[in-house]
MARRO-941889 format. One line per 3 residues: number of its first residue (from 0); their letters; for each residue x, y, z of N, C-alpha, C, O. Coordinates in nm, 2 decimals, always signed. Layout:
NUM> A> X Y Z X Y Z X Y Z X Y Z; ...
//
This chain:
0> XXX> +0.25 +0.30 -2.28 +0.25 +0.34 -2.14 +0.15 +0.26 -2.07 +0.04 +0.25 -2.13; +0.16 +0.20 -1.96 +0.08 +0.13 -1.89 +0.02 +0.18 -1.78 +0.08 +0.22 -1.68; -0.11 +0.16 -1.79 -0.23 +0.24 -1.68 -0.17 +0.23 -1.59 -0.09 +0.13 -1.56
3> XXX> -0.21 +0.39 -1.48 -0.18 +0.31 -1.34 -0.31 +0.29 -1.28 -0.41 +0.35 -1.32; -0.31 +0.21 -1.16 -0.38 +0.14 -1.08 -0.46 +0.20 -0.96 -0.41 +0.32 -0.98; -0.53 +0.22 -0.89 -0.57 +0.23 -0.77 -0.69 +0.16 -0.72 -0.80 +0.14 -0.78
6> XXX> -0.63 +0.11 -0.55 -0.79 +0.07 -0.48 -0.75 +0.16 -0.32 -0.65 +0.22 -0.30; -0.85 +0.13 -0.23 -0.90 +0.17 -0.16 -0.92 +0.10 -0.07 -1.04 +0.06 -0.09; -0.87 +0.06 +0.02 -0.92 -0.06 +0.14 -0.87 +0.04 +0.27 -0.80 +0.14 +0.28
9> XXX> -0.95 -0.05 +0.38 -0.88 -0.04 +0.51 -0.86 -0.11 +0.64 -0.93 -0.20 +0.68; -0.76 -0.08 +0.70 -0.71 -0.22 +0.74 -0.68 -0.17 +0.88 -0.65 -0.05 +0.91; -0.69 -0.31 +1.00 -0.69 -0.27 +1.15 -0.57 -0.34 +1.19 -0.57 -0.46 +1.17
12> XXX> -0.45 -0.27 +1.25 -0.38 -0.35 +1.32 -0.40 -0.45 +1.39 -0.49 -0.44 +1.48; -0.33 -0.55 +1.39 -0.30 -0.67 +1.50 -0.27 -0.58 +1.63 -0.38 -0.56 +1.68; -0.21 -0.55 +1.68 -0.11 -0.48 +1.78 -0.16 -0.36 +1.74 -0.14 -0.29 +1.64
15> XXX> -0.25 -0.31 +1.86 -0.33 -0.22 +1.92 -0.46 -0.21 +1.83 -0.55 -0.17 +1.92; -0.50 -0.22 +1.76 -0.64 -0.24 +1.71 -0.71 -0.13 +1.64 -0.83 -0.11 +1.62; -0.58 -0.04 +1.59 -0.60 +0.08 +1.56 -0.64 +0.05 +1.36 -0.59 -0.04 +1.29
18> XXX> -0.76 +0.16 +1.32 -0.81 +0.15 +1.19 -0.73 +0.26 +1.11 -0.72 +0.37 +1.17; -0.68 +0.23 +0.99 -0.65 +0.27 +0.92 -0.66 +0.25 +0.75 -0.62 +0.16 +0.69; -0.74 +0.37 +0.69 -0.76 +0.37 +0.57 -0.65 +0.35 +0.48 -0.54 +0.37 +0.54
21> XXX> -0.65 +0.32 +0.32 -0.53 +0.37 +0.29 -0.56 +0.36 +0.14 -0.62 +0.26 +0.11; -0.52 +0.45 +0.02 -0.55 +0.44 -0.11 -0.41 +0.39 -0.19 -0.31 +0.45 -0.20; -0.43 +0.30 -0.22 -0.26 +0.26 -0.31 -0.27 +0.26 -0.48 -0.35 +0.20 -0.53
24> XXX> -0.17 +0.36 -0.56 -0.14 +0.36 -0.66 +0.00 +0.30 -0.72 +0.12 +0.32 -0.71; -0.07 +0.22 -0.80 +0.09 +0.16 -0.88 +0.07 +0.14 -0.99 -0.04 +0.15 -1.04; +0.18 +0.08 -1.06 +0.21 +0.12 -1.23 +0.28 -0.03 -1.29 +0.40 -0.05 -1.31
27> XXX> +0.17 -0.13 -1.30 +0.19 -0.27 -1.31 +0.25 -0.31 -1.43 +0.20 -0.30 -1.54; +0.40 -0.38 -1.40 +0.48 -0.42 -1.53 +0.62 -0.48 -1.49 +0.62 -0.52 -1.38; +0.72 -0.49 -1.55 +0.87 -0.55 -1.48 +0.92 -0.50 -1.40 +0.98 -0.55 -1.31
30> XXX> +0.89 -0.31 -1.42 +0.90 -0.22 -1.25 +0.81 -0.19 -1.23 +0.74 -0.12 -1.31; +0.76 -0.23 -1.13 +0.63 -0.15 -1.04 +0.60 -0.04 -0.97 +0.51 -0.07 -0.88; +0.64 +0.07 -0.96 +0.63 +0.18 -0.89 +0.48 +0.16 -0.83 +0.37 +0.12 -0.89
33> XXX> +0.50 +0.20 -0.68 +0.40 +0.19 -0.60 +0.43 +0.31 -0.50 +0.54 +0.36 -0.46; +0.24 +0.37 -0.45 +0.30 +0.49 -0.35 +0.10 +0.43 -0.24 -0.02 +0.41 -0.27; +0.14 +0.44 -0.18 +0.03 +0.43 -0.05 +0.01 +0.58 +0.01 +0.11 +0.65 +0.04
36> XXX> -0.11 +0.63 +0.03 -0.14 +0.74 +0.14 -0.24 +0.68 +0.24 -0.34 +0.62 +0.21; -0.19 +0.70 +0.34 -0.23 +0.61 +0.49 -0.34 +0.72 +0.52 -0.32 +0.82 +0.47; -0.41 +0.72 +0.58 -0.49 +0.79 +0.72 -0.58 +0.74 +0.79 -0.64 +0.64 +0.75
39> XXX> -0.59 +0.82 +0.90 -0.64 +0.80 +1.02 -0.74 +0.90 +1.03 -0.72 +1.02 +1.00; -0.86 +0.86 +1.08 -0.99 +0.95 +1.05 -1.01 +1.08 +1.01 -1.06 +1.19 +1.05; -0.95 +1.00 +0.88 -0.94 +1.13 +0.73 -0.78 +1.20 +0.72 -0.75 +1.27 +0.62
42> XXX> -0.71 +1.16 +0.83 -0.61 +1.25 +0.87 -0.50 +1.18 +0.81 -0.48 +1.07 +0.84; -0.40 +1.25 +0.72 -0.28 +1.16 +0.65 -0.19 +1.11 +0.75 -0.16 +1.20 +0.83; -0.14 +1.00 +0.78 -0.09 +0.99 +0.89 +0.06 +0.92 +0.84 +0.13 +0.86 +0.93
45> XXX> +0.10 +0.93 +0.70 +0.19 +0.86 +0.59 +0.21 +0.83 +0.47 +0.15 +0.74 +0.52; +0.24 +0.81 +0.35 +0.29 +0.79 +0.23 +0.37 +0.68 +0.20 +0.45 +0.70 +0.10; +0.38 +0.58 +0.25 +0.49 +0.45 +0.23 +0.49 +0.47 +0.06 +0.39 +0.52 +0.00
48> XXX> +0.60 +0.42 -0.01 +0.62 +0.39 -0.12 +0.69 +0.30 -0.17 +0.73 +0.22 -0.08; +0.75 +0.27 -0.31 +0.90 +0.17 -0.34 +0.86 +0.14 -0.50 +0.78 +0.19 -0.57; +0.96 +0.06 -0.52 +0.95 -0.01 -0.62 +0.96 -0.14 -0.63 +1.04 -0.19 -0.54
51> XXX> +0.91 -0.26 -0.73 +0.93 -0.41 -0.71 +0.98 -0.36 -0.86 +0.93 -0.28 -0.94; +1.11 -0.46 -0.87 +1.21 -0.48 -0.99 +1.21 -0.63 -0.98 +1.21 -0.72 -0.90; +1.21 -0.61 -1.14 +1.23 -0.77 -1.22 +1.06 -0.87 -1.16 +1.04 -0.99 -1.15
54> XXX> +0.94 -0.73 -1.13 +0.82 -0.84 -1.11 +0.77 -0.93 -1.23 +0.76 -0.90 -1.35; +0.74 -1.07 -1.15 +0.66 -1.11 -1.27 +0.50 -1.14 -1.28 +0.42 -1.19 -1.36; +0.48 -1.08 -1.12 +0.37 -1.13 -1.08 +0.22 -1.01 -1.19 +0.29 -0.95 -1.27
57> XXX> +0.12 -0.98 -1.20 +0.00 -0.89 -1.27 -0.10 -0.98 -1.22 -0.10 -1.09 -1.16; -0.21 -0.89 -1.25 -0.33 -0.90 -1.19 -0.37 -0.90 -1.05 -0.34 -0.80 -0.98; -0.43 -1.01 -1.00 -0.46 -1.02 -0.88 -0.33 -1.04 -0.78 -0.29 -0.96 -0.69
60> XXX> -0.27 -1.16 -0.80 -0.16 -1.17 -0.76 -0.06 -1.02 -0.71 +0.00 -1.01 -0.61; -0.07 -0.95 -0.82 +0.02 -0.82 -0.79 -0.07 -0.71 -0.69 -0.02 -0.66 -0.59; -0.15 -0.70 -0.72 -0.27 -0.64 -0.59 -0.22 -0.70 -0.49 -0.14 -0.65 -0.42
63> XXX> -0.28 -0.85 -0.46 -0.27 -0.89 -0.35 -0.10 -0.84 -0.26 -0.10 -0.79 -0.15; -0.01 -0.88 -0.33 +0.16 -0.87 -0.30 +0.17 -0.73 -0.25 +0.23 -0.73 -0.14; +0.13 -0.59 -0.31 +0.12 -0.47 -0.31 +0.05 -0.46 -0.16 +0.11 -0.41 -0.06
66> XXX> -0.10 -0.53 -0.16 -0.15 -0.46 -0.02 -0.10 -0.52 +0.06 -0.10 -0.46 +0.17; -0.03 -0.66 +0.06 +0.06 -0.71 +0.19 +0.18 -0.62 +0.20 +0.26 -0.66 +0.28; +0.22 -0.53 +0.14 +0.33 -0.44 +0.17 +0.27 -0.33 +0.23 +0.31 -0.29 +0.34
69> XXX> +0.18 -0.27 +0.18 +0.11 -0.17 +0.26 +0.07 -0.22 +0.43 +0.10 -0.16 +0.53; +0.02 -0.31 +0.43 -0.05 -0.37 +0.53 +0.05 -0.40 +0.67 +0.03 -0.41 +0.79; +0.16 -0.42 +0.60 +0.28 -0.46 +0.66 +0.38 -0.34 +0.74 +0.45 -0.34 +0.84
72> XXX> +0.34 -0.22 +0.62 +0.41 -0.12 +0.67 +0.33 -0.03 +0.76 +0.39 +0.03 +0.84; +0.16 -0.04 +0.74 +0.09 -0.02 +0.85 +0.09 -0.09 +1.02 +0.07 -0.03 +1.13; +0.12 -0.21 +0.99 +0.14 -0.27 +1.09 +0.28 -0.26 +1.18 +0.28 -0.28 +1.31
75> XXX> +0.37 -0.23 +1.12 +0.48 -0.22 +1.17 +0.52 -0.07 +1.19 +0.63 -0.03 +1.22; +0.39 +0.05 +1.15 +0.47 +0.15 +1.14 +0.58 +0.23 +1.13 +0.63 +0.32 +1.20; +0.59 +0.18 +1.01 +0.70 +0.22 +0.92 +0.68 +0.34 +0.87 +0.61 +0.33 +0.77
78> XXX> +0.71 +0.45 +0.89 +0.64 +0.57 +0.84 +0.58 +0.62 +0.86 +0.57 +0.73 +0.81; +0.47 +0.56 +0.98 +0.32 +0.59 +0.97 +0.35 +0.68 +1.11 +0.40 +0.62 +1.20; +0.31 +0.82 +1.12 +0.27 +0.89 +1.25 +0.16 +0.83 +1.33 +0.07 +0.77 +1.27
81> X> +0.17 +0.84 +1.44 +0.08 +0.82 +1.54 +0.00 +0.91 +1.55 -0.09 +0.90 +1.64
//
C-alpha cells in the first residue's frame, strides 16, 4: 500500500489578488488520487479533487504537477465559493 502524501501551501490569485490556503492529499503511483481543501480565512471555501491515470511522474515532479492543478483550479475557480 503506498503512503499518502500531504503539504500545505498558499496561494494568491492573479485576477483579483485574493489569498487562499489550501492542504492537498494524494496517493503517489500509476493512479494518483488527489483531493485539495481550499480556504479562505480558515473558511472552507472548496474540495477540488481527481485522478492522474497512467502517471509516470514521483517525487518532486509529482508535487510540483499536483499544485499546478490546485493552483489552477484556484485560479479559475473551479469549485471554489466566493
Amino acid at each position: 500500500m503506498t503512503q499518502r502524501e500531504t503539504l500545505e501551501d498558499i496561494y494568491t490569485r492573479k485576477i483579483g489578488g485574493e489569498r487562499y490556503s489550501y492542504r492537498l492529499e494524494y496517493t503517489p503511483g500509476v493512479q494518483v488520487d488527489w483531493r485539495a481543501e481550499v480556504f479562505q480565512d480558515n473558511a472552507l471555501k472548496g474540495s477540488p479533487g481527481g485522478q492522474l491515470r497512467d502517471n509516470t511522474l514521483d517525487g518532486a515532479a509529482l508535487r510540483q504537477n499536483l499544485i499546478a492543478l490546485v493552483e489552477i483550479t484556484i485560479e479559475n475557480m473551479l469549485g471554489i465559493a466566493e
